[in-house]
N, CA, C and O atoms as a CHARMM CRD file, in Angstrom:
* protein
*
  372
    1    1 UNK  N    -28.67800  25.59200 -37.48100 PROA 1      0.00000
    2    1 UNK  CA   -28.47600  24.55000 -36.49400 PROA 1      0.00000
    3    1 UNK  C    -28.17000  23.23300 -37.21000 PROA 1      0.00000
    4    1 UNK  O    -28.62500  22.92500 -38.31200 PROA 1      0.00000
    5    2 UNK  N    -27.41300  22.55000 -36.52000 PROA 2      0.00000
    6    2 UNK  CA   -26.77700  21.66100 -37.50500 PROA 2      0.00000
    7    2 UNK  C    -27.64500  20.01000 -36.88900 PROA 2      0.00000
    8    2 UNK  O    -28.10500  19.81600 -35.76500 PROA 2      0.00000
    9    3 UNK  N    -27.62900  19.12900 -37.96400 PROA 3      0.00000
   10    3 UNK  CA   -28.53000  18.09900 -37.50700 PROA 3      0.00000
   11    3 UNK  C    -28.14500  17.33100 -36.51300 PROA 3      0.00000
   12    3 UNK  O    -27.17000  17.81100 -35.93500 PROA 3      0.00000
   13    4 UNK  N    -28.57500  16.16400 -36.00300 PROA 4      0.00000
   14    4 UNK  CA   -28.15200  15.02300 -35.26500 PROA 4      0.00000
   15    4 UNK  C    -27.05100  14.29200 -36.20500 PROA 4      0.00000
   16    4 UNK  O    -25.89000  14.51600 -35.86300 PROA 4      0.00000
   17    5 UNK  N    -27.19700  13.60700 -37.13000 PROA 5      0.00000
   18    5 UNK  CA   -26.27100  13.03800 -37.84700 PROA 5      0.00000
   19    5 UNK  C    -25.18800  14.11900 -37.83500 PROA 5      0.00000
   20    5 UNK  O    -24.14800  13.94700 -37.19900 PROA 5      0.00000
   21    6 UNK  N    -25.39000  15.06700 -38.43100 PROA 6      0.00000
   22    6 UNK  CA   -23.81500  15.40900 -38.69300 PROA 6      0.00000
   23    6 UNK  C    -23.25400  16.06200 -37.30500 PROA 6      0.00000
   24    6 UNK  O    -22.11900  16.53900 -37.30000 PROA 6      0.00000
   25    7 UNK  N    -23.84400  16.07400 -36.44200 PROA 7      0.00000
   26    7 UNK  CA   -22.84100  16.34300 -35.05500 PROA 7      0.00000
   27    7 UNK  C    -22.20600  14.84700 -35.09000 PROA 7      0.00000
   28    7 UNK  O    -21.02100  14.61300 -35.32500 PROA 7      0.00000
   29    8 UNK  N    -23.11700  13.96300 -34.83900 PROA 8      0.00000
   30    8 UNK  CA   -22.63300  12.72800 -34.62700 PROA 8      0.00000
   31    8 UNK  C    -21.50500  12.65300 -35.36200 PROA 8      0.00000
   32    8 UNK  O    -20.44100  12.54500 -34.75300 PROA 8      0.00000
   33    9 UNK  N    -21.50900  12.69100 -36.71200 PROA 9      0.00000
   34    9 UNK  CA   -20.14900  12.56400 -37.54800 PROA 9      0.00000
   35    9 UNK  C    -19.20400  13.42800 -37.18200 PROA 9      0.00000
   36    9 UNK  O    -18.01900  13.40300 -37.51600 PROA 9      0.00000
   37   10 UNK  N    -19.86000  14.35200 -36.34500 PROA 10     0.00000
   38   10 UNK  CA   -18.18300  15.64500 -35.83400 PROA 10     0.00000
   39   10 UNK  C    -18.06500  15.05200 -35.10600 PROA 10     0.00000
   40   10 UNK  O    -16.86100  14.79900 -35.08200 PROA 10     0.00000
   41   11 UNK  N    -18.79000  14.29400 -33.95800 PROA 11     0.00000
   42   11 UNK  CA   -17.99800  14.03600 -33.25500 PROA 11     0.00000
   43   11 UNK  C    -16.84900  12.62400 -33.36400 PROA 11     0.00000
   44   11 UNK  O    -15.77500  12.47500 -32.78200 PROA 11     0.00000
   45   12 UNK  N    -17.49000  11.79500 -34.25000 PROA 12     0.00000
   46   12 UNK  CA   -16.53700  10.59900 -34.46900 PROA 12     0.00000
   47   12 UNK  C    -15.58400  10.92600 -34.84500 PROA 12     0.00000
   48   12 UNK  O    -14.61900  10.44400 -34.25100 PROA 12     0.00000
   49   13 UNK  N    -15.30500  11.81900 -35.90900 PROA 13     0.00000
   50   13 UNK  CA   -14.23900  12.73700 -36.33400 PROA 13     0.00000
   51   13 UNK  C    -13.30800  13.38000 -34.95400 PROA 13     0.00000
   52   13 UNK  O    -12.08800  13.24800 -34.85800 PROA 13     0.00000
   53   14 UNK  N    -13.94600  13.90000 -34.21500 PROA 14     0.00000
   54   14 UNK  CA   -13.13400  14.60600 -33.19000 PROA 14     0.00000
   55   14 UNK  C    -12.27400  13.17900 -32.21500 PROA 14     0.00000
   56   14 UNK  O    -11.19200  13.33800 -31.64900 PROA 14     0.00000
   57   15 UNK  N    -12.66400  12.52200 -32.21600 PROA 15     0.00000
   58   15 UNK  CA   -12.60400  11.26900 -31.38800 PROA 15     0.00000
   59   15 UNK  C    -11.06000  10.64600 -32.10000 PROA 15     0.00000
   60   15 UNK  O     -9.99600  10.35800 -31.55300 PROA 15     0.00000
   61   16 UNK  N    -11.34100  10.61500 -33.03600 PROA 16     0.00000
   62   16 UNK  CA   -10.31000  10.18900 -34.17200 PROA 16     0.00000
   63   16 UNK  C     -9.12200  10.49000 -33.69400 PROA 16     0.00000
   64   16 UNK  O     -8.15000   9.81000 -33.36700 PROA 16     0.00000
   65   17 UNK  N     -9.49900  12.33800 -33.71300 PROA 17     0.00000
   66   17 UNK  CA    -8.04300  12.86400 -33.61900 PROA 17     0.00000
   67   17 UNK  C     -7.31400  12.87400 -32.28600 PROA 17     0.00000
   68   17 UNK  O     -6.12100  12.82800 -31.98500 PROA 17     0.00000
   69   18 UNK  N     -8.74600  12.96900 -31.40500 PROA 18     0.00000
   70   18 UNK  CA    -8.50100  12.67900 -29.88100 PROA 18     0.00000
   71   18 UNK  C     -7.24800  11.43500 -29.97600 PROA 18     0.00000
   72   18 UNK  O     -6.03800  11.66100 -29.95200 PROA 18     0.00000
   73   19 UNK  N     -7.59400  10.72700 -30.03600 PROA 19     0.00000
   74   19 UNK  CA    -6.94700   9.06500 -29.96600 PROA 19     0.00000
   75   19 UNK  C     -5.49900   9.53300 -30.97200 PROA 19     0.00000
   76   19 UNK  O     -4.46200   9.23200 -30.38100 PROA 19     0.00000
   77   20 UNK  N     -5.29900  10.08000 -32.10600 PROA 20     0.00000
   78   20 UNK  CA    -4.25700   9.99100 -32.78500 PROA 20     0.00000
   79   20 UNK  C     -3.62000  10.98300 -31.98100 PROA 20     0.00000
   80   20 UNK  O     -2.47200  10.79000 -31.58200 PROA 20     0.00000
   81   21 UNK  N     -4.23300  12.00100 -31.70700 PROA 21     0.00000
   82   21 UNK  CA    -3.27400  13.26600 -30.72200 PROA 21     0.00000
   83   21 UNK  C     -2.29100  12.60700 -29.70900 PROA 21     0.00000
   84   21 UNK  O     -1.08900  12.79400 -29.51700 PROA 21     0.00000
   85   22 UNK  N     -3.41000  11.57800 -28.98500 PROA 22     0.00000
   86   22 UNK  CA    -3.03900  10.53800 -27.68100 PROA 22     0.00000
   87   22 UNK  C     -1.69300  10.21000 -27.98600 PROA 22     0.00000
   88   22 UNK  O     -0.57400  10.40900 -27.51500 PROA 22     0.00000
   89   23 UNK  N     -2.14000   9.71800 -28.80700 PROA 23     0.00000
   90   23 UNK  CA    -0.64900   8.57800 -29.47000 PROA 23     0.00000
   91   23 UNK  C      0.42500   8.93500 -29.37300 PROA 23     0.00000
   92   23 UNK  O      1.45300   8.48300 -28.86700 PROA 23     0.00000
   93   24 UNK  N      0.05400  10.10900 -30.08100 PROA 24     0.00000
   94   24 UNK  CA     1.75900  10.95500 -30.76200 PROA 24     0.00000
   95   24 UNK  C      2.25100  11.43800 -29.09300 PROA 24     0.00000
   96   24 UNK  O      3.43300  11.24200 -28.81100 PROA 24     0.00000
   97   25 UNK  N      1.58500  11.88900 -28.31300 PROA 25     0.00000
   98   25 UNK  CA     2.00900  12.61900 -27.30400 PROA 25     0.00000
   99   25 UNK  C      2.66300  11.67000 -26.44000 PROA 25     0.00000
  100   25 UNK  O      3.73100  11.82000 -25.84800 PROA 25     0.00000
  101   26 UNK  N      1.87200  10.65100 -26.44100 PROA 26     0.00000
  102   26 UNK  CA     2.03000   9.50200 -25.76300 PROA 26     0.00000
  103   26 UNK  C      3.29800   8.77300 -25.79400 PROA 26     0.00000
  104   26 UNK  O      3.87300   8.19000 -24.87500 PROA 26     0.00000
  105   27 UNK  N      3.72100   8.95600 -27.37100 PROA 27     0.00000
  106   27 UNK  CA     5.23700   8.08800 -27.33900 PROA 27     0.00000
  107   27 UNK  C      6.36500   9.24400 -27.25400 PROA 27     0.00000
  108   27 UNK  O      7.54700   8.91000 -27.17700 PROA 27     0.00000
  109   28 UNK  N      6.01400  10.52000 -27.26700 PROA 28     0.00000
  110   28 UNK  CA     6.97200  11.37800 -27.10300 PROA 28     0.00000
  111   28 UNK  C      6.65700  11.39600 -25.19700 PROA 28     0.00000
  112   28 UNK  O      7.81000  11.02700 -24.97400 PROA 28     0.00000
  113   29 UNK  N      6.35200  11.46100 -24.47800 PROA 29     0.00000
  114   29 UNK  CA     6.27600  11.03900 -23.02500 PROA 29     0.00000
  115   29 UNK  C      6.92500   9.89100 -22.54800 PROA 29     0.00000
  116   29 UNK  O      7.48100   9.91000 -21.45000 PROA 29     0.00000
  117   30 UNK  N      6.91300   8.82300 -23.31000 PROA 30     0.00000
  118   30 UNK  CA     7.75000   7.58600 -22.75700 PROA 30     0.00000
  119   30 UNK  C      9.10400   7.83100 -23.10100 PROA 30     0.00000
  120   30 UNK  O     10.04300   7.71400 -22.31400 PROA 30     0.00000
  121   31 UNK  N      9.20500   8.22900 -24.47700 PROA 31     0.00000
  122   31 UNK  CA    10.71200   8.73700 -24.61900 PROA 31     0.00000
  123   31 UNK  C     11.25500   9.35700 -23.68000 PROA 31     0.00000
  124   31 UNK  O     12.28700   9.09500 -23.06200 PROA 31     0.00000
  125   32 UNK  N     10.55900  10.16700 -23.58400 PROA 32     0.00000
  126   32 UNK  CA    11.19400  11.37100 -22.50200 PROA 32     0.00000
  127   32 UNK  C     11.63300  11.00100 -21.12800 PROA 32     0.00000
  128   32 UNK  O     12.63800  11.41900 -20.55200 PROA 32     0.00000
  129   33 UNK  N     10.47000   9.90000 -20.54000 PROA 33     0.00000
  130   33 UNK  CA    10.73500   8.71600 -19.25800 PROA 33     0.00000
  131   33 UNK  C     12.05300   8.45800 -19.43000 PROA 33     0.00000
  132   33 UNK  O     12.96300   8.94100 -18.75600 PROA 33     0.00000
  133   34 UNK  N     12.19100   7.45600 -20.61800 PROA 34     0.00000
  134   34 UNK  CA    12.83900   6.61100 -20.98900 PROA 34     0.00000
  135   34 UNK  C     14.59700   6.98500 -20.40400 PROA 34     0.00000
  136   34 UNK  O     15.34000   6.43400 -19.59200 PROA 34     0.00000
  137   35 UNK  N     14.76300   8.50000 -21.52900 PROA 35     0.00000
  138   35 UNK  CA    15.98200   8.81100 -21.40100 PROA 35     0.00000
  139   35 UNK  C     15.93100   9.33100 -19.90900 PROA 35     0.00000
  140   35 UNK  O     17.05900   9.31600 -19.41700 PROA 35     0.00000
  141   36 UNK  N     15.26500   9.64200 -19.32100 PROA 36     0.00000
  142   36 UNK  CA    15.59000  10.37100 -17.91200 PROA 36     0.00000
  143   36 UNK  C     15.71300   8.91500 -16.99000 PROA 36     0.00000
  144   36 UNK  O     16.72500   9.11800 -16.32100 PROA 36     0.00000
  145   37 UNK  N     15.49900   8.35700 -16.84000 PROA 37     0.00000
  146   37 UNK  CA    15.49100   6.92000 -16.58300 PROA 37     0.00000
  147   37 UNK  C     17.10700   6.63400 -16.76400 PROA 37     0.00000
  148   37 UNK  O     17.68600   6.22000 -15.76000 PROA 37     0.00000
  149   38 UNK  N     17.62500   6.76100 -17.57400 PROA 38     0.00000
  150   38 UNK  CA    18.49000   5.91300 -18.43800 PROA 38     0.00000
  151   38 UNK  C     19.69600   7.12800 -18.12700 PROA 38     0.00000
  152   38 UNK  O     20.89500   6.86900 -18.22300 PROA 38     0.00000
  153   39 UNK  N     19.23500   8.32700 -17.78600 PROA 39     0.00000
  154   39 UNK  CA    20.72100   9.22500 -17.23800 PROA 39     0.00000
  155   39 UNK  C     20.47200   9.17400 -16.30600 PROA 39     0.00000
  156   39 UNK  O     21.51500   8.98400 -15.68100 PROA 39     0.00000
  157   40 UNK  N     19.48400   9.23100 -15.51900 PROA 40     0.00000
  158   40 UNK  CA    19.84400   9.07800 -13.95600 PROA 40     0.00000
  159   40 UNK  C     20.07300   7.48800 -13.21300 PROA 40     0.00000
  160   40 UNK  O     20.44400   7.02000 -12.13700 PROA 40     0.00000
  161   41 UNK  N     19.79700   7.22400 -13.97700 PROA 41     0.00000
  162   41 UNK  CA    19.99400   5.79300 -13.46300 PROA 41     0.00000
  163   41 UNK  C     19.06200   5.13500 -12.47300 PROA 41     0.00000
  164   41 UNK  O     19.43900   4.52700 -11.47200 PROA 41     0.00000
  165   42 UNK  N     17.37900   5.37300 -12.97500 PROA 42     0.00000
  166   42 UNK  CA    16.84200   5.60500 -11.78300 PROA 42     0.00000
  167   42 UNK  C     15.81300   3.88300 -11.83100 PROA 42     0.00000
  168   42 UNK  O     15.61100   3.14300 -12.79400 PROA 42     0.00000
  169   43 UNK  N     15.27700   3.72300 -10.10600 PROA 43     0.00000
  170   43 UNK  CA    14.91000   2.24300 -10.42200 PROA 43     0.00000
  171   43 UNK  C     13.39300   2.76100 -10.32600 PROA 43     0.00000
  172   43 UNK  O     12.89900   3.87300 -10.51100 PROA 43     0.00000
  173   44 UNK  N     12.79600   1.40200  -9.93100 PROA 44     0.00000
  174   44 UNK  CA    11.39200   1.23600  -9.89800 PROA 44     0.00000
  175   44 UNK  C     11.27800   1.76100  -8.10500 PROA 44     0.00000
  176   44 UNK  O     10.61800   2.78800  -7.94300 PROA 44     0.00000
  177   45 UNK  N     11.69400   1.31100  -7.21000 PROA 45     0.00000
  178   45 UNK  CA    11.59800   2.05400  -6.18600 PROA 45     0.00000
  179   45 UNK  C     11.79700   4.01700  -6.01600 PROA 45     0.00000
  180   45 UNK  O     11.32300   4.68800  -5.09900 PROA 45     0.00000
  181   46 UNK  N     12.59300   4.52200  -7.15400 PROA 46     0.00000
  182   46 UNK  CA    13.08300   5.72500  -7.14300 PROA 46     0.00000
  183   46 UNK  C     11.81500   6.14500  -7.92000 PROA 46     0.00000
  184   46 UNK  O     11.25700   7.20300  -7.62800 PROA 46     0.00000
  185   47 UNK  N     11.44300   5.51300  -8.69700 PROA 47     0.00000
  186   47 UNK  CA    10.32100   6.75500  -9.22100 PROA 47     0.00000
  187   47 UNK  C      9.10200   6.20600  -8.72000 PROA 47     0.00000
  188   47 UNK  O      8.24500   7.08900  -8.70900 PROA 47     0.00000
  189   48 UNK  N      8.55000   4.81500  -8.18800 PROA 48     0.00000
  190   48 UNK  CA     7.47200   4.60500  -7.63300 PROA 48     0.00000
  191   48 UNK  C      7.52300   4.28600  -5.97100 PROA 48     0.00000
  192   48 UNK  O      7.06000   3.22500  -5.55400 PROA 48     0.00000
  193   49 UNK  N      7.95400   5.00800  -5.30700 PROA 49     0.00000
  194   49 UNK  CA     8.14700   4.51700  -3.74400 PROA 49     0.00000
  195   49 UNK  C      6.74700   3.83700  -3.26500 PROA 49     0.00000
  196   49 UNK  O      5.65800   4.16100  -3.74000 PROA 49     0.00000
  197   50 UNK  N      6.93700   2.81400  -2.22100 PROA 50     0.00000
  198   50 UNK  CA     5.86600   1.95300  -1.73100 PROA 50     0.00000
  199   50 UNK  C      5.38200   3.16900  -0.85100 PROA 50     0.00000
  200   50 UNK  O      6.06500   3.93500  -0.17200 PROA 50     0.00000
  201   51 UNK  N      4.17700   3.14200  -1.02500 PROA 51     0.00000
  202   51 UNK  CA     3.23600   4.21000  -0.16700 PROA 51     0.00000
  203   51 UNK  C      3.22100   4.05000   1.43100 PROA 51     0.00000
  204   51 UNK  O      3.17700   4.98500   2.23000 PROA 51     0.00000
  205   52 UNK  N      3.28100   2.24600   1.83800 PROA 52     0.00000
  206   52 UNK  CA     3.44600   1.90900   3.11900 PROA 52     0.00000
  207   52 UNK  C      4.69200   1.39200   3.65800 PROA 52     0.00000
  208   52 UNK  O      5.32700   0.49500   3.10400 PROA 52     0.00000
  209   53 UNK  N      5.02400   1.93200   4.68500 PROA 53     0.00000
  210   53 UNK  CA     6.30700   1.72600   5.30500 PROA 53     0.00000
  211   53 UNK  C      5.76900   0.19000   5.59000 PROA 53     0.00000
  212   53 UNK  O      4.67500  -0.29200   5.29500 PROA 53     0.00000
  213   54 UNK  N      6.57800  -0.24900   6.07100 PROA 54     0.00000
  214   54 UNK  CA     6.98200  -1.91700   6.16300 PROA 54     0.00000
  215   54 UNK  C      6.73400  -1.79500   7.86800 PROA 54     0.00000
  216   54 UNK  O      7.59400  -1.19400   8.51100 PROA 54     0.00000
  217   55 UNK  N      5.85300  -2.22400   8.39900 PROA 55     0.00000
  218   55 UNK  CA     5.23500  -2.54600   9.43300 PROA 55     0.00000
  219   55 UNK  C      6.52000  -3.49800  10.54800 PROA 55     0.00000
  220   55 UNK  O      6.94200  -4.51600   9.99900 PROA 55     0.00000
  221   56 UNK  N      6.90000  -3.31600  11.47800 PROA 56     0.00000
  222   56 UNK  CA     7.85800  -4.08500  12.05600 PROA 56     0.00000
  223   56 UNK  C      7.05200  -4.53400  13.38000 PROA 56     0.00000
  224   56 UNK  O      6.97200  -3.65700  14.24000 PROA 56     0.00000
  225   57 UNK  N      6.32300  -6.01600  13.72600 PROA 57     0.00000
  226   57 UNK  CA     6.00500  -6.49600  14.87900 PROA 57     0.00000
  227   57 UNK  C      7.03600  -6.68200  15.48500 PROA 57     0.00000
  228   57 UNK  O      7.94700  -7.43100  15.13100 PROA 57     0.00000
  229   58 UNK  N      6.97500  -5.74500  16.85800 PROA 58     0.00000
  230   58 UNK  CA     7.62700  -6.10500  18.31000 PROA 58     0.00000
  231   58 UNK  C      7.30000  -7.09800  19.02800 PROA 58     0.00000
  232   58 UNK  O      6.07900  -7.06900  19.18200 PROA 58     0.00000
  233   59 UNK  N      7.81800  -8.06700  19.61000 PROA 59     0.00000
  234   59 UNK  CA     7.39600  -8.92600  20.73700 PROA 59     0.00000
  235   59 UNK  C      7.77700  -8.12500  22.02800 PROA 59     0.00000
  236   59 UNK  O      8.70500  -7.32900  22.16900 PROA 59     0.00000
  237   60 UNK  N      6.80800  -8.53800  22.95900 PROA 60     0.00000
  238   60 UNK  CA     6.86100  -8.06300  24.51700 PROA 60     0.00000
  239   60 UNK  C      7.59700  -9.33900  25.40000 PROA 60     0.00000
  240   60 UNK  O      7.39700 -10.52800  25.15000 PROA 60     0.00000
  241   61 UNK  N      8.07100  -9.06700  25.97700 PROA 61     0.00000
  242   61 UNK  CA     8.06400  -9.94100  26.84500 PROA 61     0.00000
  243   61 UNK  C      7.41100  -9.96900  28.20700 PROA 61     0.00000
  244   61 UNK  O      7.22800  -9.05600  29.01200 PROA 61     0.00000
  245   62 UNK  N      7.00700 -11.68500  28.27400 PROA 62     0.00000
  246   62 UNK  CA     6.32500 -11.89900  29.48300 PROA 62     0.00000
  247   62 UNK  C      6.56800 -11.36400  30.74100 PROA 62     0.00000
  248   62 UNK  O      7.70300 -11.21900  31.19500 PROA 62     0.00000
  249   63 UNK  N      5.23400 -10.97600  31.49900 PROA 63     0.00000
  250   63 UNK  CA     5.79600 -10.29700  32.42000 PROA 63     0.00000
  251   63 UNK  C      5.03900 -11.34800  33.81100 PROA 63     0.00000
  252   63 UNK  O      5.46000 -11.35500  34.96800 PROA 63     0.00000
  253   64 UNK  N      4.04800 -12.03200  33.37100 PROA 64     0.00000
  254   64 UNK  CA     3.74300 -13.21700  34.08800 PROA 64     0.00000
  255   64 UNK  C      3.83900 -14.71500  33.87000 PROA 64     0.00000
  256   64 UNK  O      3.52100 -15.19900  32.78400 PROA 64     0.00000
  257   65 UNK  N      4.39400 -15.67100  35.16600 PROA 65     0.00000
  258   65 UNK  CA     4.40500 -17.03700  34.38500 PROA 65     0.00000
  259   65 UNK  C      2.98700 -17.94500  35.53800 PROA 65     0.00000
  260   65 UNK  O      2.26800 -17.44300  36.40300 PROA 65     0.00000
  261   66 UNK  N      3.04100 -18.91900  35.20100 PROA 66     0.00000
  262   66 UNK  CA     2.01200 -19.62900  35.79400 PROA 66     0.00000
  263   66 UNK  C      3.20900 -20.87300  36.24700 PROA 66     0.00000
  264   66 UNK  O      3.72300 -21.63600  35.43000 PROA 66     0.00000
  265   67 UNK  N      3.42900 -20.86600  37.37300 PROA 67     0.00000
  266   67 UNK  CA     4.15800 -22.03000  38.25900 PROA 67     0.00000
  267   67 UNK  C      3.71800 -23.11600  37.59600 PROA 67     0.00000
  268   67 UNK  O      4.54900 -23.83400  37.04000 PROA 67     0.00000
  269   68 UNK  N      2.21200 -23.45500  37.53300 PROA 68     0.00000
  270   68 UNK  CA     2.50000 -25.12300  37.40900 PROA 68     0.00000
  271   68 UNK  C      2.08000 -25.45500  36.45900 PROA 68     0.00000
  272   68 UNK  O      1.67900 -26.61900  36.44300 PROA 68     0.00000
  273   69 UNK  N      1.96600 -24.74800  35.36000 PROA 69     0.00000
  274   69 UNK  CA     1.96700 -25.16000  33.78400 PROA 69     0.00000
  275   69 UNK  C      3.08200 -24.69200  32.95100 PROA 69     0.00000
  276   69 UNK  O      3.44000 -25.14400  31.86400 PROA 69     0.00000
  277   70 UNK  N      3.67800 -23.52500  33.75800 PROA 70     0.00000
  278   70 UNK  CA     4.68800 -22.74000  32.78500 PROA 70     0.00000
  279   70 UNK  C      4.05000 -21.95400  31.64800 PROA 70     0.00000
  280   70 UNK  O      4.37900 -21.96400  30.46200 PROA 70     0.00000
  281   71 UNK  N      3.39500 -21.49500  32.04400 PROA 71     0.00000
  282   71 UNK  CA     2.37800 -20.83700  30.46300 PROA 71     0.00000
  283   71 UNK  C      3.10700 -19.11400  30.96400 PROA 71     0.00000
  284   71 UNK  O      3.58300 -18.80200  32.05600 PROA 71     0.00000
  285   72 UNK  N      3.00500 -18.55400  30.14500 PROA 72     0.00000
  286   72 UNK  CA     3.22300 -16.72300  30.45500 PROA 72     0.00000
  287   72 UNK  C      2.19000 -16.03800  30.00100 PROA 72     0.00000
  288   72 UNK  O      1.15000 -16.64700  29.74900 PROA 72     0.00000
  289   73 UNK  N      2.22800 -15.43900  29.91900 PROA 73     0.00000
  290   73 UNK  CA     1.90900 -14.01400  29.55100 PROA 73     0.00000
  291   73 UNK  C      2.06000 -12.28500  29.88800 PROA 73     0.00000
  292   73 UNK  O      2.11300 -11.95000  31.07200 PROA 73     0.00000
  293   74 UNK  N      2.10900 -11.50900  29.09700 PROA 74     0.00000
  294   74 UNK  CA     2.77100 -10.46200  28.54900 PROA 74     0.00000
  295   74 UNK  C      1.62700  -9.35200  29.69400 PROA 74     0.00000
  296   74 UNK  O      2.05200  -8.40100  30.35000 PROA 74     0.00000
  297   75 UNK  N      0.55700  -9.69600  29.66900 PROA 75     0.00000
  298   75 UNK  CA    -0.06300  -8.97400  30.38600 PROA 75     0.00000
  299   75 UNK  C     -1.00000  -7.98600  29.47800 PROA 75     0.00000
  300   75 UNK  O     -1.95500  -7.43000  30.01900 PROA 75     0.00000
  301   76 UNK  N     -0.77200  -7.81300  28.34900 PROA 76     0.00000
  302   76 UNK  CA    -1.19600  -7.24500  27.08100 PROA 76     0.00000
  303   76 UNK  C     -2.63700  -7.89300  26.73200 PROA 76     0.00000
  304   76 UNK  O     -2.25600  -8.96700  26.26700 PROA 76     0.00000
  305   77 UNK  N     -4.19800  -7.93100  26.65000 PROA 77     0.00000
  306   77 UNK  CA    -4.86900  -8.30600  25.86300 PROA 77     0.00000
  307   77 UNK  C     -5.80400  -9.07900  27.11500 PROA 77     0.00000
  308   77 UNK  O     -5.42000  -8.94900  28.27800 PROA 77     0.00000
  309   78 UNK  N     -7.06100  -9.89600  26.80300 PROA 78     0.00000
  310   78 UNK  CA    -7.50100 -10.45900  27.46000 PROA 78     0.00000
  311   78 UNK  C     -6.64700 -11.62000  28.35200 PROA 78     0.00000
  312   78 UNK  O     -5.84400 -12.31000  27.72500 PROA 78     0.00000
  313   79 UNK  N     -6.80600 -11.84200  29.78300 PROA 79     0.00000
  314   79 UNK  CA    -6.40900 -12.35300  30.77800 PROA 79     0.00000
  315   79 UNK  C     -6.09000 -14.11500  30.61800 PROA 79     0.00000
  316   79 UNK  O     -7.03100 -14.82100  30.25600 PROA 79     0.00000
  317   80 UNK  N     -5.22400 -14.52400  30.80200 PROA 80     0.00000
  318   80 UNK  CA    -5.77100 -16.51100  30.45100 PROA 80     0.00000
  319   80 UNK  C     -6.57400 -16.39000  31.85000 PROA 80     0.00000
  320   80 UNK  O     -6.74300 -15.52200  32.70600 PROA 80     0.00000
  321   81 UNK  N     -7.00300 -17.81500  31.60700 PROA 81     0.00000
  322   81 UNK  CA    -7.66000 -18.65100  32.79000 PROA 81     0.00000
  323   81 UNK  C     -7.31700 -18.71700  33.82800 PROA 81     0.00000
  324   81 UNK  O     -8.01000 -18.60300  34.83800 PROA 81     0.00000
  325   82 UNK  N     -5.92200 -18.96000  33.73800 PROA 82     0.00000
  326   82 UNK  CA    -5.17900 -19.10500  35.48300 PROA 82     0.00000
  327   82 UNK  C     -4.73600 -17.99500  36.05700 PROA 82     0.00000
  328   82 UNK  O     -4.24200 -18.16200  37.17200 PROA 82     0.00000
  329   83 UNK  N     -4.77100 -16.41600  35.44900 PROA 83     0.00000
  330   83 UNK  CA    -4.60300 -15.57400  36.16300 PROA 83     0.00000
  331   83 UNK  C     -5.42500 -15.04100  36.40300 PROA 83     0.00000
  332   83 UNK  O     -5.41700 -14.24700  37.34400 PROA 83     0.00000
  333   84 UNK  N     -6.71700 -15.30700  35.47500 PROA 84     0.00000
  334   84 UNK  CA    -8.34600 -13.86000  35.57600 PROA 84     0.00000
  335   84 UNK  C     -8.75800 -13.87900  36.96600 PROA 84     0.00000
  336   84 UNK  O     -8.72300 -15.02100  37.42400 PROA 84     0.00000
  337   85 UNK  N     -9.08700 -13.10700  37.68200 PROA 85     0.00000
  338   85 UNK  CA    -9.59600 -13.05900  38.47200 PROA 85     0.00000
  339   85 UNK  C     -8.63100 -13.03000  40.09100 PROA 85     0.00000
  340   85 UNK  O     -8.96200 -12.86000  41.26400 PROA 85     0.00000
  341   86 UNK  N     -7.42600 -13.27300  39.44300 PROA 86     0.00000
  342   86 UNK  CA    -6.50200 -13.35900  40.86600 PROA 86     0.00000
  343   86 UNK  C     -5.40800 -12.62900  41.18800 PROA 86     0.00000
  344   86 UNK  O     -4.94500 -11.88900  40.32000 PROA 86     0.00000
  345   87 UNK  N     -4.88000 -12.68400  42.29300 PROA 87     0.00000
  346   87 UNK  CA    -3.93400 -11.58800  42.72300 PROA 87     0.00000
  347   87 UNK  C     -2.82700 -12.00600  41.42200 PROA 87     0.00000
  348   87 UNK  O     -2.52600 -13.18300  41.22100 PROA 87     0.00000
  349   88 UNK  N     -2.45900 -11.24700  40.86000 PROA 88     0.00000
  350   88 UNK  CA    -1.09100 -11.33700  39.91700 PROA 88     0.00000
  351   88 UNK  C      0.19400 -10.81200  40.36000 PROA 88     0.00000
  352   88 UNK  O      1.04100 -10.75200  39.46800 PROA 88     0.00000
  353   89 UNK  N      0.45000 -10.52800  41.19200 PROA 89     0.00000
  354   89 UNK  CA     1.28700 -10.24200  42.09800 PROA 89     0.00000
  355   89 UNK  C      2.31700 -11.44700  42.44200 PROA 89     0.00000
  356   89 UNK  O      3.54400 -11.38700  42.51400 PROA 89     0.00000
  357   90 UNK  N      1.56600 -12.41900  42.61000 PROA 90     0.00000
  358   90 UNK  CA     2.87700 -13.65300  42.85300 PROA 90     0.00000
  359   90 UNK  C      2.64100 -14.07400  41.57100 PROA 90     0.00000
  360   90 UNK  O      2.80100 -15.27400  41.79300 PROA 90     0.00000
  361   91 UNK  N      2.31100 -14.00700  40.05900 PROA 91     0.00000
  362   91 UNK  CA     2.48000 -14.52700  38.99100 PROA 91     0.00000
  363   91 UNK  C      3.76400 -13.75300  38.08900 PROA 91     0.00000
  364   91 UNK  O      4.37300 -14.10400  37.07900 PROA 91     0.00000
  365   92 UNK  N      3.83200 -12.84900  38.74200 PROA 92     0.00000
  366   92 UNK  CA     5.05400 -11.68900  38.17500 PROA 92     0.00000
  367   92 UNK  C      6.17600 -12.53200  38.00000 PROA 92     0.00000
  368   92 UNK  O      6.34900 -13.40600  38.84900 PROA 92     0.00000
  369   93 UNK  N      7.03700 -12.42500  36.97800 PROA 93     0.00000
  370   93 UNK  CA     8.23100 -12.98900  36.73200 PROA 93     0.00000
  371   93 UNK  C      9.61600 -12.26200  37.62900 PROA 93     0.00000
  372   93 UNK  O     10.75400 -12.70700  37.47400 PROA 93     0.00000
C-alpha cells in the first residue's frame, strides 16, 4: 500500500499531464473551429443562435373612450375610474 505522500505526488504528477493533455487538445480544437469557420463562412449568429426569439409587443386598440376627458381604453386589464362600475355600452367607440 502506497503512502499518503507519494499518492499525493501521483497525483500532482497526474494533474500536470491533465493540464498539458488540455492544452495540446485544446489548440488542435480551435484550429479545427477556426478552419471550419473560415470555409464556411460562418458568423457568430450561425454557430451561436440567440436562444430567445425577439419578443414583438402588439398594441390593441381602444375599444372605449370617455366623452368628457377623451381618455380610452382597450378594455384589457383593470377598469379606469370613469368606466368601473358602469354600463360600458355607451363608452364603446
Amino acid at each position: 500500500m502506497s503512502s499518503y505522500k507519494a499518492l499525493l505526488q501521483q497525483r500532482e504528477q497526474l494533474e500536470q499531464q491533465i493540464q498539458q493533455a488540455r492544452k495540446a487538445e485544446l489548440s488542435e480544437a480551435v484550429a479545427k473551429v477556426r478552419a471550419l469557420v473560415t470555409e464556411y463562412d460562418l458568423t457568430q449568429e450561425d454557430v451561436f443562435p440567440s436562444s430567445k426569439p425577439k419578443a414583438t409587443r402588439q398594441t390593441v386598440a381602444p375599444k372605449y373612450r370617455d366623452s368628457a376627458t377623451g381618455a380610452t381604453w382597450t378594455g384589457r386589464g383593470k377598469p379606469p375610474k370613469w368606466i368601473d362600475g358602469k354600463d360600458r355600452a355607451q363608452y364603446e367607440i
